[in-house]
N, C-alpha and C positions, 0 to 999 in steps of 0.2 A: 504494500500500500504506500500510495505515495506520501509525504511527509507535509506537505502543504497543501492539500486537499483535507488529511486530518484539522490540521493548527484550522483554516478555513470554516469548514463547515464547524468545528466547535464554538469557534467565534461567534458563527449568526447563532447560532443554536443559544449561546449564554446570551448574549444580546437581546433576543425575542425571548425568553428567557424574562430576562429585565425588563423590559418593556410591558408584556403581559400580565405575566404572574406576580412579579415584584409592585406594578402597579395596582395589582386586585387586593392584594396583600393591603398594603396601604389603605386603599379604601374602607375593607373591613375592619378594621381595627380601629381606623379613627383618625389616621395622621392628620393634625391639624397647623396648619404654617403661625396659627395665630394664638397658640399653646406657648405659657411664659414655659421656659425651660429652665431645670434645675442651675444650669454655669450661671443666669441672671437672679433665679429667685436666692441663688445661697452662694452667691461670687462672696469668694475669700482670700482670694490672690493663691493661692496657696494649688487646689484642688480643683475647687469649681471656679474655672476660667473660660470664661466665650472665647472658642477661638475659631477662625475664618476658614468657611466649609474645605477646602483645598491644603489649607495647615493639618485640620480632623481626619481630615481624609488619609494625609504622611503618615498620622502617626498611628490610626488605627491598623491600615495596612500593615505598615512596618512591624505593629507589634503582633499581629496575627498570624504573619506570612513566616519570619524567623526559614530554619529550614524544613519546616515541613511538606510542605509541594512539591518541593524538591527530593527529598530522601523516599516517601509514602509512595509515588509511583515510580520509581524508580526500582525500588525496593520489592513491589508487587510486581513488575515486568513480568516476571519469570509464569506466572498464568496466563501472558500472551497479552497482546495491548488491545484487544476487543475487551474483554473482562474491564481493564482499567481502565478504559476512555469511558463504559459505558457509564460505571460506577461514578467518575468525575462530575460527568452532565447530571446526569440523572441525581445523585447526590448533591451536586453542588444547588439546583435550580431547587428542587422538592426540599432538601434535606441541610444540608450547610445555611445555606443563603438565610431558609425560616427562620432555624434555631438563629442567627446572628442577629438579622433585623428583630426578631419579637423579642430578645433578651437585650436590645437595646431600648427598644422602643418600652419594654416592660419598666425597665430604669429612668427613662427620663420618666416617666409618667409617676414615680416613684420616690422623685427626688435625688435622681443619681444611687439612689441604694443598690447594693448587689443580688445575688439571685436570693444570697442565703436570706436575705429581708424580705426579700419576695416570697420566699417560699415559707415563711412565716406569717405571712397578713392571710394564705388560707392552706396552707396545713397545720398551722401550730410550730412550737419554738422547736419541740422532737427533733421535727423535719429539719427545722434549721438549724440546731447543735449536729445534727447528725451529716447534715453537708457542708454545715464549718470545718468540721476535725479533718472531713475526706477532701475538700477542697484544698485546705492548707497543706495538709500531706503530698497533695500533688503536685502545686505548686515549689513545696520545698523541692520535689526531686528535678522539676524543671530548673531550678535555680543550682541545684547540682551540675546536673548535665549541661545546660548550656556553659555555665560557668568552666567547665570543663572544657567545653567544645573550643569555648573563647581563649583560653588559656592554651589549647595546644596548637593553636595557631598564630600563637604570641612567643611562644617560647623555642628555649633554645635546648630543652630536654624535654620529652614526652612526658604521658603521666605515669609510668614506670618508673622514670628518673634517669632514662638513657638518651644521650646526645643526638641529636638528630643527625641530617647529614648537611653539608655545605650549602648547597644548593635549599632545603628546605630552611634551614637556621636563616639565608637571608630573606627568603619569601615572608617566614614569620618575623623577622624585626622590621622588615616594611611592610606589612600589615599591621603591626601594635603601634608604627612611628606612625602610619595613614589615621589610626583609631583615634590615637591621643589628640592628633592637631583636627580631626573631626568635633571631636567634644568641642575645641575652644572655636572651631566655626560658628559650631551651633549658639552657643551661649552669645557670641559677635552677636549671630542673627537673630536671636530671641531679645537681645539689647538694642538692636535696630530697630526691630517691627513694633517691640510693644511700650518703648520708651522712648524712641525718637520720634514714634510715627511716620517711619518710612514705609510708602506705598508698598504692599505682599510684592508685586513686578516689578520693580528696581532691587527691593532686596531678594526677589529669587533670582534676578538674572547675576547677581555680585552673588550669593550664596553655590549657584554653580560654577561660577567663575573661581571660585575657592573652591569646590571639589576639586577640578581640573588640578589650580595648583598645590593643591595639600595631595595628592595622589603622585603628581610629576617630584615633590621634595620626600614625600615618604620610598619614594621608589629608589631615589641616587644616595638620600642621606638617611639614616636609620642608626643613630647610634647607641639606641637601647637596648641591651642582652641582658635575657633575667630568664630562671628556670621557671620551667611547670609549677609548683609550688610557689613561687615569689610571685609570678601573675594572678595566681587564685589569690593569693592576699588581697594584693592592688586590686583587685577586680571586686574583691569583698567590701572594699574601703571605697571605693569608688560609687559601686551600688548601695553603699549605705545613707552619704552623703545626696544621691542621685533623685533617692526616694524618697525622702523626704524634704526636698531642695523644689519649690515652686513650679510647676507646671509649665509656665512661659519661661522660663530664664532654659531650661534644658529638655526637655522633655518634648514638647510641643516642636521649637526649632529642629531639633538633632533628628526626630521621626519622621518632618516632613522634607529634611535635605536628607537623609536615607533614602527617603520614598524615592528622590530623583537615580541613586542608584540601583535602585529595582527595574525602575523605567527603561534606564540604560540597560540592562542585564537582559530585560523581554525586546529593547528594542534590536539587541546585536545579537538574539534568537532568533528573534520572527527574519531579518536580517539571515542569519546562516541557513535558515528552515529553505526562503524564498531562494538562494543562492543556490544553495546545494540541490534544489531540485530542478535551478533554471539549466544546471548543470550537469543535471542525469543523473548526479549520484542522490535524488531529497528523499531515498528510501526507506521506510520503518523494516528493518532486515531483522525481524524477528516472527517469530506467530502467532497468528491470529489468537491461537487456544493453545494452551503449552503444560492441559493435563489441573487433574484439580489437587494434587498432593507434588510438594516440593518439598527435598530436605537440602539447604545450602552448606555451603564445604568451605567459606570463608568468611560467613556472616554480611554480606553484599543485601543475598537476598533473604526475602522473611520466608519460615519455612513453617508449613503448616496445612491443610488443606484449603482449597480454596472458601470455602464457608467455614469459619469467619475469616480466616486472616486476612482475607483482600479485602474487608471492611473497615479490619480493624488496623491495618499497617496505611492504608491509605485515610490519613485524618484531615490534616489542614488541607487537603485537596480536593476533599468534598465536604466532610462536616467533622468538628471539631473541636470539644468541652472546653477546651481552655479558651475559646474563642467568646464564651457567654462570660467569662472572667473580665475580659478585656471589655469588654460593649456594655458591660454593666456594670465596671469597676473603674476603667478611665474616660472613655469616651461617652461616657452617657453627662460626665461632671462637668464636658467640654462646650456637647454641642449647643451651636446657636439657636439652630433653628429648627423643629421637627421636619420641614421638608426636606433637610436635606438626610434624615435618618435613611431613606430606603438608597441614596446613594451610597452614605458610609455603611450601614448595618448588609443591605443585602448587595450593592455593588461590590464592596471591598471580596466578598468570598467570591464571587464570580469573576473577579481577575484573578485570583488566587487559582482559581478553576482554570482559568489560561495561561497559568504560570506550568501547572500540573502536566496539563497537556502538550505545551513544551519539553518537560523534562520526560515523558514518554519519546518525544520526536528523538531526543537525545540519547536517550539509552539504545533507539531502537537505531540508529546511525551505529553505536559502535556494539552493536548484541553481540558479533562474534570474542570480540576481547573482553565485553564485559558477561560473557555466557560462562566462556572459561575461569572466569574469579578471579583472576590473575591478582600480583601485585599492586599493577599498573592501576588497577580499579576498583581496590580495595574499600573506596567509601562512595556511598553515592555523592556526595560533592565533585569528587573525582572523574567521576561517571560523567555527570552533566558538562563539569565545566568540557572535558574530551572529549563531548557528542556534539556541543554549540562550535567549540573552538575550529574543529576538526571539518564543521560544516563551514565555517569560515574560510577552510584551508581548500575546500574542493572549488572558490573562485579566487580565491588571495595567491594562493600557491601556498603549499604543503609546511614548508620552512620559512615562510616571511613573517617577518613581526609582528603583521598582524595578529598571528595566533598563538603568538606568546603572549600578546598585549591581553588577549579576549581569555586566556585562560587564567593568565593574572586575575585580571579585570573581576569574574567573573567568580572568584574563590572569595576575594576580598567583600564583595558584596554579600555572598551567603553568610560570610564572618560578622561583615557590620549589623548584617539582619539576627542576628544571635546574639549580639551585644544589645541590639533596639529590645527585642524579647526579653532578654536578661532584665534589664532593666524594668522596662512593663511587669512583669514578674513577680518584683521582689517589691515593687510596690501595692501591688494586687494582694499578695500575702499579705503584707502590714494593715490593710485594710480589712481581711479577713481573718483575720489576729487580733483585732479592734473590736473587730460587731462580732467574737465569740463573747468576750466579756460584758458587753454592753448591751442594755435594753433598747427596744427599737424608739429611735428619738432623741437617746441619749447621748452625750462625747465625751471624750476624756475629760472635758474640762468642767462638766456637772456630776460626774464620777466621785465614788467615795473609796476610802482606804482602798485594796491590795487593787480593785479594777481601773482606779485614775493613774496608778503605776504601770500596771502592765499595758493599758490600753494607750499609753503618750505614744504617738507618731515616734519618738526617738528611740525608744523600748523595746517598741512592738518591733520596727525594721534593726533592731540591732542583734534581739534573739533568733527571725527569720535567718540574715547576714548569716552568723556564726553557725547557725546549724545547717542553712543550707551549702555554704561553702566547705564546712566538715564534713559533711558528706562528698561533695565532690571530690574532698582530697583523699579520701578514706575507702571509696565504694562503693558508689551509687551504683556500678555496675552491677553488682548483684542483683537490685530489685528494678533497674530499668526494663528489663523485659516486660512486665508488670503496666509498665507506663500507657502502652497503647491498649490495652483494655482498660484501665482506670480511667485514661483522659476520654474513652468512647461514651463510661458508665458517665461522665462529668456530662458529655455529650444530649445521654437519656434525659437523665435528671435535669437539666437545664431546660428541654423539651416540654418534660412533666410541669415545670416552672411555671413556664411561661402558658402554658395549656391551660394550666387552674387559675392562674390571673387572668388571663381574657375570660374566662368561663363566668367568675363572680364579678367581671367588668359590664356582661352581659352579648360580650361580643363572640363572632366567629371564629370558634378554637379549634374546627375538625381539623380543619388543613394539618393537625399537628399528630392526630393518632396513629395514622401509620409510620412518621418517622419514630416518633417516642419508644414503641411495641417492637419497630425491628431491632432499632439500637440497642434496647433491653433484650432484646432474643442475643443478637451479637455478641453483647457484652459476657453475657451469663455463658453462653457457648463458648467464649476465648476463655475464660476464665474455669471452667471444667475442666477445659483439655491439658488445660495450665496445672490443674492442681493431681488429672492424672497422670500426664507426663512426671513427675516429679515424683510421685508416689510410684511409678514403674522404675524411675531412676535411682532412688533410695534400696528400692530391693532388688536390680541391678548390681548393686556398689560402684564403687569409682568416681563416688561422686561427693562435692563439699556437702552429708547431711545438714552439717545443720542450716544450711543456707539453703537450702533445698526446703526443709521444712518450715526455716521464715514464709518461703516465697507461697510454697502450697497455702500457709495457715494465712496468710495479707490475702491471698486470693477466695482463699473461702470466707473470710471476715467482708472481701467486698462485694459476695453476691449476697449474702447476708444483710448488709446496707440497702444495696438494688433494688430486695422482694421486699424490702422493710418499706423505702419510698417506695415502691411501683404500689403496694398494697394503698397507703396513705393516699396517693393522687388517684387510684383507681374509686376508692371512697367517695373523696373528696368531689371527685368528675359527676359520681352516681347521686350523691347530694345534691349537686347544681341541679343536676337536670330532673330531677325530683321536687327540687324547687321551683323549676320553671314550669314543670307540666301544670304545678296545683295554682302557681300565678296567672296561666292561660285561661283554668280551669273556673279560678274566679270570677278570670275576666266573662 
């Protein structure tokens, strides 16, 4: 199949898409342009800040996208790119795109509160201690891992503590020199726009103008060398002060001049897609169906049958729990204006959806090298950047600059976008660190004894900091496998959320039962196979038990959680409409 006939037809397909469905969407719910919104009704300079729909936009992408689009279809290739493209669309339109838009749109309506508040005004506080503790937990491991991810592309020894190699050690100090003089763009540009009152179009054309040259001096001059462990500090310290540092000064800037690098990253895709196929080679050279059971032999790809893992390995590329984190924990405290929610809430996943579908184009460019696992494409970042680069190279020439430039290019940007996440992250936790201790309504600063300590913005992100970085340095690999079912079940529950708040809104919540029900089938089914894989493994031997038996016993604790909420929103759902029949009935 050809490679730009795919990217193509996906395009109109998410487009109409948008137009359609994203439009009906809206209308039953209520979007109203003329609705004060939370950044106006509770502006604190701090949190809730109105920022200009194209600023909102930088930074909720940036912090949703990280690398998940990336890794998720890449990762699932291996059941053939009909299974992943279909799951993409059809996920992303039906299934991603709802869950983002209604758990933003549930938020602003809400006062920028998060789900777990949500999910408290109609199932009870239960429901909400019960998706505080699991939300937070996952969040810390995000803050591991990425932390991680960030770190070993900054350093000059892995996370093992072994030296890299020349050629890597300088990739990674000019990408930690590129990150560092990022931050101080950003903070320039967040001091321009929201202090100087410099028009958003003078300062985005000088903010990419400084990409350009903070990219060209991180690349020749780079004199920062620090191990794996010395960047998880800094990166500790860095996220600390991040999180709780004003919204406009860092946060808002640095996500929407990230966002130009994502742009760049899809536009030198769609760019090598259209090339490589004007050229003969714009092939997906893999198959269509490639079997429903895969065991991988270097960890590239996810191994498992294809029900669930192709649901569950493919997340930020169709739909994705930690994304109702972001839409209901920063972006709801941001937006200005309710109309522009179905562009940030349900547009933002449906570029994501086009980002996805790229990195299928990409893997399916180089399937023969990355079929065999080799070294060479050992990671899906790997993958991608060699499948866009490499289509660059079938009209640049094979060996021109160009496609060292594009494959630089093109690393660095999945790094920044996991630094943008990192951050989003570990403030997302601070906030959900905050509303465990706290009664709905309440703040730290009306707080008494031991909950006005633990709940201070500087407390709460200092405990996250420390344990989430401890982990990264210590092992998060262990219970990362774990992550893409846990972040699915986030996925459900988020669904369930938002389902039971339109329902006592009075509005139209079907649209949401079939994604909710399969997620929860998904989740429960990954999370089985999880816990008997593990239990054949242990009596097997050969295996770390007792790590084995954390991961089995966190996986049966989370489908436990699941039937605990699914039971609760299934109630709750059968109430409403119990309520409604006798309200007609009066009428």
């Amino acid at each position: 199949m050809n490679a730009l006939v795919v990217l193509l037809v996906s395009i109109a397909v998410l487009v109409i898409g948008y137009v359609t469905y994203g439009k009906w969407l809206a209308e039953q719910w209520g979007v109203d342009p003329k609705q004060k919104t939370p950044s106006h009704e509770m502006e604190d300079g701090v949190d809730y800040v109105p920022a200009k729909a194209p600023v909102l936009m930088g930074h909720h992408f940036s912090s949703i996208a990280g690398a998940g689009p990336i890794n998720g279809p890449i990762q699932a290739a291996v059941f053939g790119w009909v299974p992943v493209l279909l799951w993409i669309l059809i996920g992303g339109i039906f299934f991603g795109a709802v869950h983002d838009f209604g758990a933003l749109f549930a938020s602003i309506r809400n006062k920028g509160q998060s789900i777990g508040e949500i999910i408290e005004s109609t199932m009870g506080k239960g429901a909400k201690r019960l998706f505080g503790v699991f939300g937070y937990l996952t969040l810390l491991l995000v803050v591991a891992a990425f932390g991680s991810i960030v770190a070993s592309t900054f350093g000059i020894t892995n996370a093992a503590g072994a030296e890299v190699s020349a050629e890597v050690m300088q990739a990674n100090e000019s990408t930690a020199m590129i990150s560092i003089l990022f931050i101080l763009l950003a903070i320039a540009f967040g001091f321009a726009v929201y202090r100087k009152n410099v028009p958003l179009s003078v300062a985005t054309v000088g903010g990419v103008i400084g990409i350009v040259a903070i990219v060209a001096i991180g690349l020749n001059w780079h004199p920062i060398a620090m191990t794996y462990n010395s960047w998880m500090i800094v990166i500790g310290l860095y996220i600390l002060v991040a999180s709780v540092t004003p919204v406009w000064i860092l946060l808002q800037p640095r996500d929407y001049l990230s966002s130009f690098l994502l742009y760049f990253m899809m536009a030198v895709s769609i760019v090598g897609v259209i090339g490589a196929s004007l050229t003969g080679h714009g092939s997906i050279n893999m198959p269509a169906f490639n079997g429903f059971v895969h065991a991988s032999s270097n960890g590239l790809f996810t191994t498992g049958s294809m029900f669930p893992a192709l649901f569950v390995t493919i997340a930020c590329g169709a739909i994705s729990g930690f994304h109702s984190l972001v839409a209901s924990g920063t972006s709801s405290k941001q937006l200005d204006n309710e109309k522009d929610a179905r562009a940030i809430g349900y547009g933002s996943m449906l570029i994501e959806c086009a980002l996805a579908v790229v990195s299928l184009c990409a893997v399916g460019f180089v399937w023969a090298g990355a079929s065999a696992e080799t070294s060479e494409f050992a990671s899906p970042t790997a993958v991608f950047a060699k499948g866009i680069s490499g289509m660059v190279g079938t009209f640049a020439g094979a060996d021109s600059q160009a496609v060292s430039v594009a494959y630089n290019m093109l690393v660095l940007a999945v790094s920044v976008f996991c630094l943008t996440s990192l951050d989003t992250a570990t403030r997302l936790a601070r906030y959900m660190f905050q509303e465990f201790f706290l009664d709905n309504g309440e703040t730290y600063k009306t707080a008494t004894g031991y909950k006005k300590v633990l709940a201070h913005p500087i407390v709460a992100t200092a405990i996250t900091v420390v344990l989430g970085i401890g982990l990264g340095m210590t092992g998060y690999t262990k219970i990362w496998p774990l992550f893409g079912a846990a972040n699915q079940l986030l996925a459900a529950v988020g669904l369930m959320a938002v389902c039971t708040w339109l329902g006592a809104m009075g509005r139209n919540n079907k649209m949401f039962f079939i994604p909710m029900g399969f997620m929860l089938i998904v989740t429960v089914s990954s999370l089985y196979q999880t816990i008997m894989a593990k239990i054949a493994a242990v009596k097997a031997g050969g295996v770390d038990t007792g790590w084995a038996v954390v991961q089995a016993s966190i996986a049966a604790l989370l489908i436990v959680l699941s039937v605990v909420l699914a039971v609760i929103s299934l109630r709750t759902l059968v109430n409403q409409h119990k309520s409604d029949v006798e309200t007609a009935e009066a009428k």
